[in-house]
C-alpha positions as CSV (number, residue, x, y, z in Angstrom):
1,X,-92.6,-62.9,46.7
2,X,-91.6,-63.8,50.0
3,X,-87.5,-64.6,50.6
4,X,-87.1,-68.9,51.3
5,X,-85.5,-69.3,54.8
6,X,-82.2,-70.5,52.7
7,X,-81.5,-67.3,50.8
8,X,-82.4,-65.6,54.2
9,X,-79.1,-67.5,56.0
10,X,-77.1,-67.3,53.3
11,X,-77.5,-63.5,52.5
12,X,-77.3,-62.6,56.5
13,X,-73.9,-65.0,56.6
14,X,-72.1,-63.4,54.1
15,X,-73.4,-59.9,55.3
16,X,-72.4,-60.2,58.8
17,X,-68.9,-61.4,57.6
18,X,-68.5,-58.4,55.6
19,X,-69.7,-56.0,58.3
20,X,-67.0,-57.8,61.2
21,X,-64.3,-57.2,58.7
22,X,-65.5,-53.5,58.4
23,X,-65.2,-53.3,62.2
24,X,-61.8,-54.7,62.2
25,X,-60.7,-52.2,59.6
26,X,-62.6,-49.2,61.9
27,X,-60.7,-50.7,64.7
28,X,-57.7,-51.0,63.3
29,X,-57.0,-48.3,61.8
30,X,-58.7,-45.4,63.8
31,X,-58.3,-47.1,67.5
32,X,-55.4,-45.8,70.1
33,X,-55.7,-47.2,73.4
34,X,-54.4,-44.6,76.0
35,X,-51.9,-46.8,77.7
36,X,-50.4,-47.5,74.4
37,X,-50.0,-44.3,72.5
38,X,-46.9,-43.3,73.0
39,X,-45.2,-46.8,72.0
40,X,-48.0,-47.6,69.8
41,X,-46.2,-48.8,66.3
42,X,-43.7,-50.3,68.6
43,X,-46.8,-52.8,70.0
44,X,-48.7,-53.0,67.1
45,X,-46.2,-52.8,64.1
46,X,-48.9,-54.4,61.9
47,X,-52.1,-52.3,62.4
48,X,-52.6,-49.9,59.0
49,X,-51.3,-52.7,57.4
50,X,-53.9,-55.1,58.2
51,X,-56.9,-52.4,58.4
52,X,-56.2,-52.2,54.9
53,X,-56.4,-55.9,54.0
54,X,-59.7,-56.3,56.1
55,X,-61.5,-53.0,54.1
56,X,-60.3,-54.9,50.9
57,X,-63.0,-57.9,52.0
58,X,-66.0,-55.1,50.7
59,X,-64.1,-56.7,47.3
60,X,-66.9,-59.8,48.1
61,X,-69.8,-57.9,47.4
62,X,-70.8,-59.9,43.8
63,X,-71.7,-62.9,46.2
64,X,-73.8,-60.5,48.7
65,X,-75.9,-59.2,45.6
66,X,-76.4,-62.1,44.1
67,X,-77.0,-64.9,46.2
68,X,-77.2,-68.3,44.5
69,X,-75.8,-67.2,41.2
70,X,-72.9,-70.1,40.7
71,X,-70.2,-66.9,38.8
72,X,-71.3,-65.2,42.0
73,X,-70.3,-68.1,44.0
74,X,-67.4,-69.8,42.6
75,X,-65.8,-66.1,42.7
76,X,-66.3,-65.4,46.4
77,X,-65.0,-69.0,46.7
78,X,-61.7,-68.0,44.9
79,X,-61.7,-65.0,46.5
80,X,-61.3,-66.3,50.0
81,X,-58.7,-69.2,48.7
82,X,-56.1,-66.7,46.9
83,X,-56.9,-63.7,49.3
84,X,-56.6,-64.9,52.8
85,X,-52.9,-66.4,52.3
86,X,-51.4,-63.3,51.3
87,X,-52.8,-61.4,53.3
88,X,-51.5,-63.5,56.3
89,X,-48.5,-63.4,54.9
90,X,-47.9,-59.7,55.7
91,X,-49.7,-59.8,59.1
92,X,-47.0,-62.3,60.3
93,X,-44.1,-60.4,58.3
94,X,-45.3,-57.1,59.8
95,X,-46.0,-58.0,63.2
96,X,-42.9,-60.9,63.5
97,X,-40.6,-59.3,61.3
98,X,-41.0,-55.7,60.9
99,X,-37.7,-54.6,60.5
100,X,-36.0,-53.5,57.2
101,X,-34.9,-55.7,54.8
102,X,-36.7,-58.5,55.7
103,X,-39.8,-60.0,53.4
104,X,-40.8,-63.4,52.1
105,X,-38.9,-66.1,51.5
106,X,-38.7,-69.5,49.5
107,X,-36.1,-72.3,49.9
108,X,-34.1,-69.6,51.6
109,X,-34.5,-66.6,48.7
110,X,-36.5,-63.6,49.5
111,X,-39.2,-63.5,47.3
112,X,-40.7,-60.0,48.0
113,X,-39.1,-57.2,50.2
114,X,-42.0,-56.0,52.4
115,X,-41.2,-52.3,52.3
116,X,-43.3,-50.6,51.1
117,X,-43.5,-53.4,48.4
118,X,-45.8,-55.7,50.3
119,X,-48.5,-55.0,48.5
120,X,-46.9,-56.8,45.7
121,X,-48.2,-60.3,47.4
122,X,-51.1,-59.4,46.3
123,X,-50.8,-59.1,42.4
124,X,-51.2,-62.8,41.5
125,X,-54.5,-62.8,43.4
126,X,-55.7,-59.4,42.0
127,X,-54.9,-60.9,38.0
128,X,-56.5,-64.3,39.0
129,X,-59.5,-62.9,40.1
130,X,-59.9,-60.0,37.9
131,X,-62.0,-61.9,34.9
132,X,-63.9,-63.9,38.0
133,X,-65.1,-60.7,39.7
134,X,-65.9,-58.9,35.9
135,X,-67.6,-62.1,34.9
136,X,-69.6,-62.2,38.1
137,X,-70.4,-58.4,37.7
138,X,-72.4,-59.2,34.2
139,X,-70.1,-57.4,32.8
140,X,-67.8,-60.1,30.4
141,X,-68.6,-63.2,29.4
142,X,-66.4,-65.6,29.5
143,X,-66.2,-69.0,27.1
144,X,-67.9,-72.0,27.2
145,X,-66.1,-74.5,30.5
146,X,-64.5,-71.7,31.5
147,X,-65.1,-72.9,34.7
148,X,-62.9,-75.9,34.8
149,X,-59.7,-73.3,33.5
150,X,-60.5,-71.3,36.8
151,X,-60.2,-74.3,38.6
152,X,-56.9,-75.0,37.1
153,X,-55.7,-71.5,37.5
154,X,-57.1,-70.5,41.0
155,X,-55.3,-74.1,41.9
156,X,-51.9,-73.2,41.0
157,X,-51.6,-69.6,42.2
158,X,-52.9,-71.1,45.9
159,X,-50.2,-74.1,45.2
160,X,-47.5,-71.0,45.5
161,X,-49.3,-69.1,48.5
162,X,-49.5,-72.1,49.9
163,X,-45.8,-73.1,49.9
164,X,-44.6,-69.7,51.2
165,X,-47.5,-70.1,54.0
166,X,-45.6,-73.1,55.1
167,X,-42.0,-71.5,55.1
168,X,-43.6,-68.2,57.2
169,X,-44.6,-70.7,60.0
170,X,-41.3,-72.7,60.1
171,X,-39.6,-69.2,59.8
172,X,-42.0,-68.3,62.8
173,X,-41.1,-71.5,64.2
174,X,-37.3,-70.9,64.3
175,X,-37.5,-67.4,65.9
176,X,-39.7,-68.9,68.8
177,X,-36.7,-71.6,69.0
178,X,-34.0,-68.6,69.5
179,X,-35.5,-66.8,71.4
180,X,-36.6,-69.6,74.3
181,X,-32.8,-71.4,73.7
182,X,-30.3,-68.6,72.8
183,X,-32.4,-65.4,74.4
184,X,-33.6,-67.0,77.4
185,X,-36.5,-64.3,77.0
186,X,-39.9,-64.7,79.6
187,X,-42.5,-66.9,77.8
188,X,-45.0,-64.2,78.7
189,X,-43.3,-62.0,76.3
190,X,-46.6,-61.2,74.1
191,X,-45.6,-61.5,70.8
192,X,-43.4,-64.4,71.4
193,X,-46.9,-66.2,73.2
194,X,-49.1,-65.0,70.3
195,X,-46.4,-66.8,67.7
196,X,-46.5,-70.2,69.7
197,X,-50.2,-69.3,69.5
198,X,-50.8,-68.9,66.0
199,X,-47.7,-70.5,64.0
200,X,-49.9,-72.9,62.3
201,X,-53.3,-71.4,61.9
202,X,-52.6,-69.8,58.7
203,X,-51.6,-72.8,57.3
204,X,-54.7,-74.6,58.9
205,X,-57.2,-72.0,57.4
206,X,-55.8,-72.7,54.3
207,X,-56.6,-76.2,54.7
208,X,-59.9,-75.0,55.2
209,X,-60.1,-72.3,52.4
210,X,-59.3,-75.3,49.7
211,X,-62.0,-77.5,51.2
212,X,-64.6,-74.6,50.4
213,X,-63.4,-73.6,47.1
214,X,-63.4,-77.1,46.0
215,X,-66.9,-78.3,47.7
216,X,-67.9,-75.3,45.6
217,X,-71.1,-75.2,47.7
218,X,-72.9,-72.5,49.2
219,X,-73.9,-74.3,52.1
220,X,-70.3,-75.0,52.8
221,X,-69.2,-71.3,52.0
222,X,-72.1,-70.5,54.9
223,X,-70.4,-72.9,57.6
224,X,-66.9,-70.6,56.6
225,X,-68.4,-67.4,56.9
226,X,-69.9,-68.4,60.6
227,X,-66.4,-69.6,61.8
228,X,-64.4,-66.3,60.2
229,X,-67.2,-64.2,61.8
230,X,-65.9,-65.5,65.2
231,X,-62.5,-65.9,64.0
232,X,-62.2,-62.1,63.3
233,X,-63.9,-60.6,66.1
234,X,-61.4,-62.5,68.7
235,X,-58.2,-61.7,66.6
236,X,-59.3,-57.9,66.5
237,X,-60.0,-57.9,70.0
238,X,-56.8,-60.6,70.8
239,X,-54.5,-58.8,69.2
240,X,-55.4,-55.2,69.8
241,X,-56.7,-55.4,73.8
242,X,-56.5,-52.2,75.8
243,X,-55.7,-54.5,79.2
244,X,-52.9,-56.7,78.1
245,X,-49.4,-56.0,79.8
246,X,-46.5,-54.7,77.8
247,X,-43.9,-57.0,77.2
248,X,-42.4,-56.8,79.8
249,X,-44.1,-59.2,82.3
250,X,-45.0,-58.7,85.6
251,X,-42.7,-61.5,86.5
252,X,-39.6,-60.8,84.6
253,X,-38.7,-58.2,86.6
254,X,-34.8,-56.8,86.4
255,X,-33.0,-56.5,89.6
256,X,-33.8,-53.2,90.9
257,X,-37.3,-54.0,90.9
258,X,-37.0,-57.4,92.8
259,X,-38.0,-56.0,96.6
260,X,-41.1,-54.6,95.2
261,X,-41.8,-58.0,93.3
262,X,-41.5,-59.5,96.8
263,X,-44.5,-57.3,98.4
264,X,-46.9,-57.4,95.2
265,X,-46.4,-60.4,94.0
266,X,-46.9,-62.9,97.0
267,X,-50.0,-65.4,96.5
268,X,-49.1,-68.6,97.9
269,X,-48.8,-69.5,101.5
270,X,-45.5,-70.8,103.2
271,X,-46.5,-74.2,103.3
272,X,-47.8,-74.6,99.9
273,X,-44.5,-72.2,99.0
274,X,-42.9,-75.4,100.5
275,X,-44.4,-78.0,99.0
276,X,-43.9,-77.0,95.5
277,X,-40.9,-75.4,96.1
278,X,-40.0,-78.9,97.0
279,X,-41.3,-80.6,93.7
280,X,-39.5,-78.3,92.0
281,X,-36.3,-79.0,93.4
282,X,-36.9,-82.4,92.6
283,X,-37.9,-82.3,89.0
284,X,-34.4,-79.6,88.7
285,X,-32.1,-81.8,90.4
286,X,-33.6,-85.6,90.0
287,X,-35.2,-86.1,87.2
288,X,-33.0,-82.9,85.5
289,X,-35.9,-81.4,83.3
290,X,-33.5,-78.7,82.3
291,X,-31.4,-81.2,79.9
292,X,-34.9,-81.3,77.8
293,X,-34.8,-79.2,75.0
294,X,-37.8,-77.1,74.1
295,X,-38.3,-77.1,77.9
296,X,-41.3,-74.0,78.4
297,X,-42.9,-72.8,81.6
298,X,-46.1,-74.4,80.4
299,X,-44.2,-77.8,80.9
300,X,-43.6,-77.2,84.2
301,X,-46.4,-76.1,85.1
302,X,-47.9,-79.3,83.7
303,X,-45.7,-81.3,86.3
304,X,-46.5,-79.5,89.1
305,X,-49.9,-79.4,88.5
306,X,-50.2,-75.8,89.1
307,X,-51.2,-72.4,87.5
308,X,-49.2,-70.0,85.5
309,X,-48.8,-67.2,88.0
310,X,-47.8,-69.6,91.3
311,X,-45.4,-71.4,89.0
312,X,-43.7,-67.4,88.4
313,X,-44.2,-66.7,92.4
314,X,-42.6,-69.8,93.4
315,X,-39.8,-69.4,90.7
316,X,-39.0,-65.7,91.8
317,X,-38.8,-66.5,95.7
318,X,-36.7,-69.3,94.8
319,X,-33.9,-66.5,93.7
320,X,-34.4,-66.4,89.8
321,X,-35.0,-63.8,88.1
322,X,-37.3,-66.1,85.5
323,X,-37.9,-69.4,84.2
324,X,-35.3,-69.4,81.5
325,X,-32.9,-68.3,84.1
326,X,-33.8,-70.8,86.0
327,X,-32.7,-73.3,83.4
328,X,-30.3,-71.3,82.2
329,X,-28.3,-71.6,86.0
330,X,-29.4,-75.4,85.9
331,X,-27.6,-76.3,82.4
332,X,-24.5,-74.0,82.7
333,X,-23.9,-75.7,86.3
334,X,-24.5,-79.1,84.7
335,X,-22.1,-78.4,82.1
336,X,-19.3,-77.6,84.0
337,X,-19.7,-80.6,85.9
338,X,-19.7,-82.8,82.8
339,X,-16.5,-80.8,81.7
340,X,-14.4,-81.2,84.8
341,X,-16.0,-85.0,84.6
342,X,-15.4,-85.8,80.9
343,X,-12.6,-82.9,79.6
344,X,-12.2,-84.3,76.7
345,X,-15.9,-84.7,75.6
346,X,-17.1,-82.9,72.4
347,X,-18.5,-79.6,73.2
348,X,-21.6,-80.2,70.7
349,X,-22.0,-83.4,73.2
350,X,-22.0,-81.7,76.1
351,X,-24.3,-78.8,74.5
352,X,-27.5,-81.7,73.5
353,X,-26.6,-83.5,77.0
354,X,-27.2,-80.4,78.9
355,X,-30.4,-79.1,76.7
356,X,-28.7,-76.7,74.8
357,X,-29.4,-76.4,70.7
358,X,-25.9,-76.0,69.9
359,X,-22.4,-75.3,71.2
360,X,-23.2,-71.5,70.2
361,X,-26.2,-71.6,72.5
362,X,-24.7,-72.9,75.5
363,X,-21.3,-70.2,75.5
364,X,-23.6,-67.8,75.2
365,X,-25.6,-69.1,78.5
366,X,-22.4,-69.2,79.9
367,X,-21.7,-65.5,78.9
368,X,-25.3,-64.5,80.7
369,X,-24.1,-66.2,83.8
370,X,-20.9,-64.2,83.5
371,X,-18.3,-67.2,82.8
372,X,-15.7,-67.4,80.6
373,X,-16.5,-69.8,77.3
374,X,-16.8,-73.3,78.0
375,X,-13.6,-74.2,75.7
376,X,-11.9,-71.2,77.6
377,X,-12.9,-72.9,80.6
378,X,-12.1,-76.2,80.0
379,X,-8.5,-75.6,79.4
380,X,-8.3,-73.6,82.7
381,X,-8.8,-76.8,84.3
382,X,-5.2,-78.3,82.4
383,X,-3.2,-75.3,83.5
C-alpha cells in the first residue's frame, strides 16, 4: 500500500532534522580549521560540549518510526520543549562564561556549577521524559488520562528552564553592557557581536517550542522541524566558519600596527574622507552623541548613512584607535569641562550627563586616557 503524500512530509521532516543535527555533531566535534588550531578551545570553548547535545537529538527516533502514532507525537513534542532550553543553557554558559566557577543562576544563586557538572541540567528533562519515551516505545503502558498528567508535568519542569532561560540572556545582557561602557572593547569583537546577536533567541525559541507542544499537532511539529533544519545548519556554519577574523579586528589595531593600517586599510577618497569626516565632527561636537548611553558603532553608522568598514576607515584616520575610543576621548573631555564648570556637581551626575553607567565607569575612562580620577582631579582645581 502506497505511502499518502502526508506521512511522506512528515516522515522526510523529522528525518532531515535528525540527519542536520547529526552533521552538526560530525562537525562539531571532529572539525579543526587550520587557521584555528592552535588557539582552537580558546575560540570555540563550547564545541565537544554542544556536539554532544546535538548527537543526543537521535533520542527522537520513537516519532521517526512511528509517524502519526499520538504517544509517538506528544513525546517528540516534549522532547523538544524540556530538551532544547537546557541545552542552550550550556551553549551560552560554555561559550559566554567558560571560566571556572561560574554556572547557572537564579535570583542571583548559582543553581548548577558547570564543571564538569553541566550535564546535571539535563536530569529533570531525562526523568520527565523517561515514562514518555518507554511509553512510546510499546514498552509500558501508562494509565488511563495519563496524558493530561504529562501536560501538567512537562509544563512545570519548562516553567523552571524557562525562568533560568530568561536570567542567562539578562546575564548575557549585562556582560555586553560592561564590556561596550567599562571595557571600551571593538564591537567587532566576535563573541561580543554573536551575544548582541543571539541574547534573546533562546528565549524566543522557547516561545516557540511551547506553541508546538501545546498545539500538540503534527502539522505544527512539521512547520518546527523545517525552521530548526535552517536554524541549525546556519548556527553550525555561524559559529564554527573557517573565514571569520579572530578577535581581534582588522580595525582595532594597537599602536605599533597603525602605519600599516594606514596603507591596507584606505577605501574612501579625500573628498568623501571629508565629507563624513565632517558629519562626524558634527554629530561629536553638536549634537554630542557620546553623552547617549548604549551608544554602538551600528548607531553611527545609522547617522551617517554609511557602511561598517568606511565608518572604521574614517574613524582610524581621524586619530582613534576605535570607536569606543573615540567616545571614550569625547566623554572624559566633556567631563572635565562639566567639572571645572560645575565643581561641586555630584560625580554620579556628571557620570549619566556625560554617557557613562556609573561613577566607576567613567574613572576608569579617565584611567585609559591616562588622567588622574575625576575626584582626584577635581580637587586639583581648589589647590
Amino acid at each position: 500500500m502506497p505511502l499518502s503524500v502526508t506521512y511522506q512530509l512528515f516522515f522526510a521532516s523529522n528525518l532531515a532534522f535528525i540527519v542536520t543535527h547529526l552533521y552538526g555533531w560530525v562537525l562539531k566535534w571532529f572539525y579543526r580549521p587550520r587557521a584555528y588550531r592552535e588557539k582552537f578551545h580558546e575560540l570555540f570553548p563550547a564545541q565537544r560540549a554542544v556536539g554532544v547535545i546535538y548527537l543526543l537529538q537521535l533520542l527522537e527516533l520513537p516519532y521517526l518510526l512511528q509517524i502519526g502514532n499520538a504517544d509517538a507525537l506528544l513525546y517528540a513534542n516534549a522532547f523538544a520543549l524540556l530538551f532544547f532550553p537546557p541545552q542552550m543553557l550550556v551553549m551560552c554558559e560554555c561559550y559566554f562564561f567558560p571560566g571556572k566557577g561560574r554556572g547557572i543562576e537564579l535570583f542571583g544563586l548559582r543553581l548548577l556549577p558547570l564543571g564538569g557538572a553541566k550535564w546535571a541540567l539535563f536530569i529533570p528533562t531525562f526523568l520527565a521524559l523517561l515514562p514518555l519515551f518507554l511509553q512510546a516505545l510499546g514498552l509500558i503502558s501508562l494509565p488511563e488520562g495519563w496524558h493530561q498528567w504529562a501536560f501538567v508535568w512537562v509544563s512545570v519542569v519548562f516553567a523552571g528552564y524557562f525562568m533560568q532561560t530568561l536570567f542567562m540572556a539578562l546575564k548575557i545582557g549585562r556582560a555586553i553592557q560592561r564590556v561596550n561602557e567599562d571595557t571600551y572593547a571593538d564591537i567587532d569583537d566576535f563573541p561580543v557581536r554573536f551575544a548582541q546577536y543571539i541574547q534573546w533567541v533562546p528565549t524566543i525559541i522557547l516561545v516557540m517550542l511551547a506553541i508546538n507542544f501545546y498545539a500538540n499537532d503534527p502539522w505544527v511539529k512539521f512547520v518546527r522541524d523545517i525552521v530548526f533544519i535552517g536554524a541549525n545548519v546556519w548556527f553550525c556554519i555561524y559559529t564554527l566558519n573557517p573565514w571569520r577574523k579572530t578577535v581581534m579586528s582588522e580595525y582595532a589595531m594597537d599602536d605599533g600596527n597603525a602605519e600599516n593600517s594606514d596603507t591596507t586599510t584606505r577605501r574612501l577618497t579625500d573628498d568623501r574622507l571629508d565629507e563624513l569626516a565632517g558629519r562626524l565632527e558634527v554629530l561629536l561636537t553638536e549634537e554630542q552623541i557620546f553623552t547617549e548611553q548604549h551608544i554602538t558603532r551600528d548607531l553611527l553608522m545609522q547617522r551617517l548613512g554609511t557602511n561598517a568598514n568606511y565608518i572604521a576607515e574614517v574613524i582610524k584616520r581621524c586619530g582613534y584607535a576605535s570607536f569606543y575610543d573615540m567616545i571614550c576621548q569625547h566623554r572624559v573631555r566633556y567631563a572635565i569641562a562639566l567639572i571645572h564648570q560645575q565643581p561641586d556637581c555630584r560625580m554620579s551626575d556628571i557620570a549619566d550627563r556625560c554617557g557613562f553607567s556609573s561613577p566607576a565607569s567613567m574613572a576608569k575612562a579617565f584611567q585609559s586616557q591616562g588622567k588622574a580620577a575625576p575626584s582626584t582631579f577635581r580637587k586639583s582645581l581648589s589647590v
